[in-house]
C-alpha positions in Angstrom: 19.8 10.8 -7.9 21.9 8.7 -10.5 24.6 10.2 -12.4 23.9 11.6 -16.2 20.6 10.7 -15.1 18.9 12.8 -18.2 21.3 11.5 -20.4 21.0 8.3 -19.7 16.9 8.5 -20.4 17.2 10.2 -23.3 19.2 7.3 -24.5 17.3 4.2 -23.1 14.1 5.9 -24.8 15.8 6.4 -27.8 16.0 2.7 -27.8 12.7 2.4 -27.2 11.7 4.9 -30.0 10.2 7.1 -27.4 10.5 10.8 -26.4 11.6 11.5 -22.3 9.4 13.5 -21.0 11.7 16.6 -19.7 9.9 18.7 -17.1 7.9 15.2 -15.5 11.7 14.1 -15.4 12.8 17.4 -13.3 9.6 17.4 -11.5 10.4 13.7 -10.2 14.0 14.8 -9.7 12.8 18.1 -7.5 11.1 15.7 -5.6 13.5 13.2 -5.5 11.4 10.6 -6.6 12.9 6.4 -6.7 11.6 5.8 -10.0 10.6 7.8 -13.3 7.3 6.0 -14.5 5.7 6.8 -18.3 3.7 5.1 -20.4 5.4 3.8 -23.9 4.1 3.2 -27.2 0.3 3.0 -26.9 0.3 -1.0 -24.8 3.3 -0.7 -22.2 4.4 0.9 -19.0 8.0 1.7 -18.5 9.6 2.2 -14.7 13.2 2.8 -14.1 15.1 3.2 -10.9 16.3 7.1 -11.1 17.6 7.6 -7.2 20.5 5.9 -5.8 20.7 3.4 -2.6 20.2 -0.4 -2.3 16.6 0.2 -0.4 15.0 1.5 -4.0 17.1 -1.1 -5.8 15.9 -4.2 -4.0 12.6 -2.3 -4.2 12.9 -2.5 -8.2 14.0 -6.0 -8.1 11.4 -7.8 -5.7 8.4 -5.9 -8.1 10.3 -7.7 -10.6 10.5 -11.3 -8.7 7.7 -11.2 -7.4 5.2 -10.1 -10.4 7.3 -13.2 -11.7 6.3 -15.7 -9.2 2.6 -14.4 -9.2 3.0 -15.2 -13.1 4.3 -19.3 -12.2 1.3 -19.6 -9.7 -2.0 -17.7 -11.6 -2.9 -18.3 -15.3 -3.8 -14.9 -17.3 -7.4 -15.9 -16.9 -7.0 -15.0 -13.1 -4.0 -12.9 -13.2 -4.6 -10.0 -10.9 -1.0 -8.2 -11.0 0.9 -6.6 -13.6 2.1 -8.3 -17.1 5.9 -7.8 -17.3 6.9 -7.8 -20.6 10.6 -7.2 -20.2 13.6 -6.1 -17.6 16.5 -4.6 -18.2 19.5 -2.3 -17.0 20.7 0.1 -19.2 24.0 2.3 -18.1 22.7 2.8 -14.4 19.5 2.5 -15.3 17.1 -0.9 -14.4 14.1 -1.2 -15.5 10.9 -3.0 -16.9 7.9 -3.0 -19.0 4.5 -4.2 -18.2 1.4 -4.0 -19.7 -0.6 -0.7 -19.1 -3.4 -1.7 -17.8 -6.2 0.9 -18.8 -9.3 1.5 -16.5 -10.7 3.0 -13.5 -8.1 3.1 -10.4 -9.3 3.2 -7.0 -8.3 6.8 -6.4 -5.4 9.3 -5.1 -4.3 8.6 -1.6 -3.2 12.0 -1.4 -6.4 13.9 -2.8 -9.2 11.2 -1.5 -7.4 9.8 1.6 -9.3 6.3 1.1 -10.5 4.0 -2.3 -13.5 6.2 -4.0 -17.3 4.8 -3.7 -17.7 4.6 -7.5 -14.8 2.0 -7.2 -16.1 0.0 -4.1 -19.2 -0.4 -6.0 -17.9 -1.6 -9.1 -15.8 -4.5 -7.0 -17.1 -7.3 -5.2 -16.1 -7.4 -1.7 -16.0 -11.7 -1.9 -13.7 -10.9 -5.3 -10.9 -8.9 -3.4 -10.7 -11.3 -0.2 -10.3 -14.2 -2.5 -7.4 -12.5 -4.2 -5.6 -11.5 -0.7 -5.9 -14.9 0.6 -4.7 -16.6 -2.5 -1.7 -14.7 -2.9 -0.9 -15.0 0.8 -0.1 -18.2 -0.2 2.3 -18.3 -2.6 6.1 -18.5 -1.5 8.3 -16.3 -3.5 11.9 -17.3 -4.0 13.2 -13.8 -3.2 14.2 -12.7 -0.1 11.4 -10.1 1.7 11.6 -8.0 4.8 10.2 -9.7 7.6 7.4 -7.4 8.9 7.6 -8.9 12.3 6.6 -6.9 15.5 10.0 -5.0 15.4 8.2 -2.8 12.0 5.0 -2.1 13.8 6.5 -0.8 16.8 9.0 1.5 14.6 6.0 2.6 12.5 4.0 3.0 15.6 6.7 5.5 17.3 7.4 7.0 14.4 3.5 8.6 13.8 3.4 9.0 17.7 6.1 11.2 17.6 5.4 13.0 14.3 1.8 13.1 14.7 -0.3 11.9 17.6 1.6 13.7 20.5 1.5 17.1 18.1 -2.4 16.3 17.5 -3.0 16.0 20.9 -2.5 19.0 22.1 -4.1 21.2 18.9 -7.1 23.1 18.3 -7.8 20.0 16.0 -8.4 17.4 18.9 -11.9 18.0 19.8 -12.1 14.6 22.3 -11.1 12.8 19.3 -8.8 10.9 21.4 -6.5 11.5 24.4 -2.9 10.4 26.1 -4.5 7.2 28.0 -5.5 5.9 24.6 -2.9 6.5 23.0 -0.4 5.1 25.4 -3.1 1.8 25.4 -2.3 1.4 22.0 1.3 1.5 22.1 1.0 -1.4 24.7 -1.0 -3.2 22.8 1.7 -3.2 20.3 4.7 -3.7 22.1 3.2 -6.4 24.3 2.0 -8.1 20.6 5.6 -8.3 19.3 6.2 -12.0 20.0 3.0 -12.6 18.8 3.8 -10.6 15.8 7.1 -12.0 15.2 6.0 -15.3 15.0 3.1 -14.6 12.8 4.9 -13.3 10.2 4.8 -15.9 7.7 2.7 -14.4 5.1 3.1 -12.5 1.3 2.1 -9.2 2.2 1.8 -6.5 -0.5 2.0 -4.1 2.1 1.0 -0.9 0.1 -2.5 -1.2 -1.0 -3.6 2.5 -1.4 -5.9 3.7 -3.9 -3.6 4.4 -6.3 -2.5 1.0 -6.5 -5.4 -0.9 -7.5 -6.9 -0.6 -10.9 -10.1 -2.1 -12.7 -9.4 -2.6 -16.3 -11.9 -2.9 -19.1 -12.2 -6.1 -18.4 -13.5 -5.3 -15.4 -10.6 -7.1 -14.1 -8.7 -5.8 -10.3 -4.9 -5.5 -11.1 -3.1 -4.6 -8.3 0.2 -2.6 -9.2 3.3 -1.7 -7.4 4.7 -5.1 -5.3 8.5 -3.2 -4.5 7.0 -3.0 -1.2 6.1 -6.6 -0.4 7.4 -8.5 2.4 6.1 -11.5 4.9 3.6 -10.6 7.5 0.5 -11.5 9.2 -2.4 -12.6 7.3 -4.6 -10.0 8.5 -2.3 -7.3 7.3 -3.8 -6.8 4.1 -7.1 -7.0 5.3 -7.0 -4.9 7.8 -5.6 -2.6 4.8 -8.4 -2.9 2.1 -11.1 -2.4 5.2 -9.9 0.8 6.6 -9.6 2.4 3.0 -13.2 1.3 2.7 -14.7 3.3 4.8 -16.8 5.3 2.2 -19.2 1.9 2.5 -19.4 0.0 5.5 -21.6 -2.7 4.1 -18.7 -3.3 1.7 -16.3 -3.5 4.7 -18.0 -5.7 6.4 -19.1 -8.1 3.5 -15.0 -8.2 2.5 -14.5 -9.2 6.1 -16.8 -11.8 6.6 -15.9 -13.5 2.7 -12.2 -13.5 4.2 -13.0 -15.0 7.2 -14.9 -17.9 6.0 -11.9 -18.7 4.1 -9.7 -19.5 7.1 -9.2 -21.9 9.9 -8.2 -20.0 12.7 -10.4 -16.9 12.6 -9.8 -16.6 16.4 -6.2 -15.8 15.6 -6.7 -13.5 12.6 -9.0 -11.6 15.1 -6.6 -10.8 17.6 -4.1 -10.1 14.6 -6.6 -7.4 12.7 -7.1 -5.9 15.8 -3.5 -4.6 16.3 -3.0 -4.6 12.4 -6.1 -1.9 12.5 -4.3 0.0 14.9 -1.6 0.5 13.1 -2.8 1.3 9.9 -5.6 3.4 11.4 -2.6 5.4 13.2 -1.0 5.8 10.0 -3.6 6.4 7.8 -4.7 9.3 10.1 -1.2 10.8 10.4 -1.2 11.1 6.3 -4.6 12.9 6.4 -2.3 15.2 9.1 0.5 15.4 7.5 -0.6 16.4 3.9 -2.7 19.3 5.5 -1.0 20.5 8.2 -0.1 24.1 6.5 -3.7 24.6 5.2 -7.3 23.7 7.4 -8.9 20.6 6.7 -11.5 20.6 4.6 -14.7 19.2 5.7 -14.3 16.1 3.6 -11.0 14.9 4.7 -11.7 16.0 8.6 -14.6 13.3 8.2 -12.2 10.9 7.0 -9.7 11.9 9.3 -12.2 11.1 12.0 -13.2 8.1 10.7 -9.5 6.3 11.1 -9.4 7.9 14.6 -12.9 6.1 15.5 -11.3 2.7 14.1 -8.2 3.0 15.7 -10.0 3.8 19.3 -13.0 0.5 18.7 -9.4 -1.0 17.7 -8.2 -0.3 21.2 -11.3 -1.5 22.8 -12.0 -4.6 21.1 -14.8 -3.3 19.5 -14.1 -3.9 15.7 
């Protein structure tokens, strides 16, 4: 964590005629959190960078950039991101204020594992593929990780190795899936990474969980939290959104479809959602793992559990 890190809080909010607030601030330092996040004044968000290392400050900065260059291409009418209303650094501090955005948001990825049905229903399907496909074409001036097919297989051995080879062998695994499959998918990875290199070419938001995503009052989709973003595929996203729809398949598949209609090359963007739903599926069912590993899975999340496990193996066998 930063040096006189409570100090220096106490002192940017002082500027900001605001009060820190003390035990969120020690609960985000206990579990050494990258930024401290509260709302100020009744209209704005503030986030500040509170943990040390170049990865969370180039985080900070391309949320920055990037909400920037969203700003340049959409007008407010069809803004879709968050309003910044200013940056700074104070001491060792940098930060920003946006706009807080008041609404419904599309849930807690680490209490409902996927975006809730009362959300879904609220949001057109056609609505959100527009969005993804519109950004996905803008060309930021910052410089973004490439998300090429060196990340997937990294984030594939990672969950293989943290999760799927522990899985396999537990009381958990009732046929749910088995070595053959899971060595399938890792060569449908590593035999993709050309493929995957060369197709990264694409904004990618990268981190579209639940708890990113807000409707306002307007009835507006913001979508918060861009640190994240880098250049991948242009089935990335989508692939994203559709597993964390599960709740409603019809929704799924209506997003799908509306994206797909938008592009040229849908046979491309098919082979590319394949292997992006393979990776996301993995991963999405390792967090359901990992955040209940000490305690039984309740009957709700085993479901949804299950249901990125089924994806992940129609993934495998070219049957989404």
């Amino acid at each position: 964590m930063l040096k006189n890190l409570e100090k220096n809080l106490t002192l940017l909010f002082g500027k900001l005629n605001e009060r820190i607030e003390v035990e969120k601030l020690k609960k985000f330092i206990k579990e050494e959190r990258k930024f401290y996040c509260q709302p100020v004044e009744e209209e704005l968000f503030l986030k500040a960078k509170i943990k040390e290392g170049g990865k969370v400050l180039k985080e900070i900065k391309t949320e920055i950039e990037i909400c920037k260059t969203l700003k340049e291409n959409f007008s407010e009418k069809n803004r879709f991101f968050p309003k910044l209303i200013s940056v700074g650094k104070y001491k060792n501090l940098d930060w920003f204020l946006e706009k807080k955005e008041k609404g419904i948001f599309g849930g807690e990825m680490e209490k409902d594992f996927r975006i809730k049905k009362e959300f879904l229903k609220r949001l057109k399907p056609e609505k959100f593929a527009k969005i993804i496909f519109l950004y996905q074409k803008v060309k930021p001036e910052i410089s973004l990780y490439l998300h090429g097919g060196w990340w997937f297989e990294k984030d594939f051995e990672y969950h293989q190795r943290n999760f799927l080879k522990k899985f396999i062998n537990s009381s958990l695994n009732k046929n749910l899936i088995s070595r053959k499959e899971i060595n399938f998918a890792q060569e449908v990875i590593t035999g993709n990474k050309k493929f995957l290199d060369n197709s990264a070419k694409f904004l990618c938001h990268g981190d579209l969980y639940p708890n990113n995503m807000i409707l306002n009052e307007e009835g507006s989709l913001i979508i918060l939290d861009w640190g994240l973003s880098n250049l991948n595929n242009l089935a990335f996203d989508i692939a994203f959104i559709y597993l964390m729809a599960q709740i409603i398949p019809q929704w799924q598949e209506k997003f799908l479809k509306h994206f797909l209609n938008l592009i040229k090359d849908r046979e491309k963007f098919k082979a590319l959602f394949r292997i992006d739903v393979i990776s996301l599926a993995n991963r999405f069912a390792a967090q359901c793992y990992y955040l209940k590993l000490k305690e039984k899975f309740e009957r709700k999340t085993y479901l949804i559990f299950k249901n990125y496990l089924k994806s992940f193996k129609k993934a495998i066998y070219q049957k989404i």
